[in-house]
N, C-alpha and C positions, 0 to 999 in steps of 0.2 A: 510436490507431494506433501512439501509438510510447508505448515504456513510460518508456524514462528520457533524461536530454537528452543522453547519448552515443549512443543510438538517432539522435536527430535528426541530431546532427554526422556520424555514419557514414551514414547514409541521405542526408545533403548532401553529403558529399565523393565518394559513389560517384556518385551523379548528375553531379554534376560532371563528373566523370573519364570514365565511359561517354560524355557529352557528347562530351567533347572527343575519343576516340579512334572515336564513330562519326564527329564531325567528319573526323578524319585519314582515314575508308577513303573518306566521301564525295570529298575532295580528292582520291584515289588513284584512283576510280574514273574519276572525270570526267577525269582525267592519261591513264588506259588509253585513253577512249574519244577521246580528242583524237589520240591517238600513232597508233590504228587509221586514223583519217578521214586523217590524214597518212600514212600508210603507203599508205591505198587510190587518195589523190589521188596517190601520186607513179606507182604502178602505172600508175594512169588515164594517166599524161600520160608515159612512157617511152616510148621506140623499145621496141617487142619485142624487138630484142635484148638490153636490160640490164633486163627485167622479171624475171625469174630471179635477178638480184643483188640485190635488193628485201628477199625472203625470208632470204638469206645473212646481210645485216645485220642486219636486225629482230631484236634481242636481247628488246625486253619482248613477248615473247608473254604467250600466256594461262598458261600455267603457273607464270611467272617472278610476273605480277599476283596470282596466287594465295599465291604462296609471301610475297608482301609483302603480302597482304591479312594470312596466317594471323601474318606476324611484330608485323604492327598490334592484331591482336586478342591475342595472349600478352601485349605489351608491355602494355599496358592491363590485363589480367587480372594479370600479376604487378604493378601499379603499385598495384591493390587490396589485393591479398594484403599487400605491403605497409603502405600506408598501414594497413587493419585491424591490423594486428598491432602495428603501434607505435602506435595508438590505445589499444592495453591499460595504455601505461604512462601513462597521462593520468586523472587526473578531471574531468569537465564542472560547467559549472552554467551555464544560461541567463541572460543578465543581465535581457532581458525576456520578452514571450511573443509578440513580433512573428516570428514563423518561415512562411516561403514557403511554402507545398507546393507 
């Protein structure tokens, strides 16, 4: 599967990293849908006259969750690009042969 033991450490740190930044969009997501059910309770339980004011302030729409989904996913993708790239200036060597897949 993997040819040499910088293989393994790139293929570990990417893992990793993907981890943790599907981590951050799950946390972002379930943020969105808590803000929405809050948004629709407050709806729910206004005098009709200030249900209209609701909308005015609800700044995290859906667009805005996009726009900081898409900044989740760059940040992450250039976190690789990096890491890769300064992997070049390194050589590896396993000390044993205990490695996770």
């Amino acid at each position: 599967m993997y040819n040499t033991d910088s293989d393994i450490l790139r293929f570990s740190i990417q893992r990793s990293t993907t981890n943790l930044f599907k981590h951050f969009l799950s946390i972002q997501q379930r943020q969105k849908e808590e803000h929405d059910e809050a948004m629709a309770l407050l709806r729910q339980n206004l005098p009709e006259q200030y249900k209209k004011y609701v909308d005015l302030v609800d700044s995290y729409t859906d667009a805005k969750a996009a726009a900081i989904r898409k900044e989740i996913l760059d940040a992450g993708n250039d976190a690789l690009r990096n890491m890769k790239s300064e992997l070049d200036n390194f050589d590896y060597f396993l000390k044993n042969n205990n490695i996770r897949e």
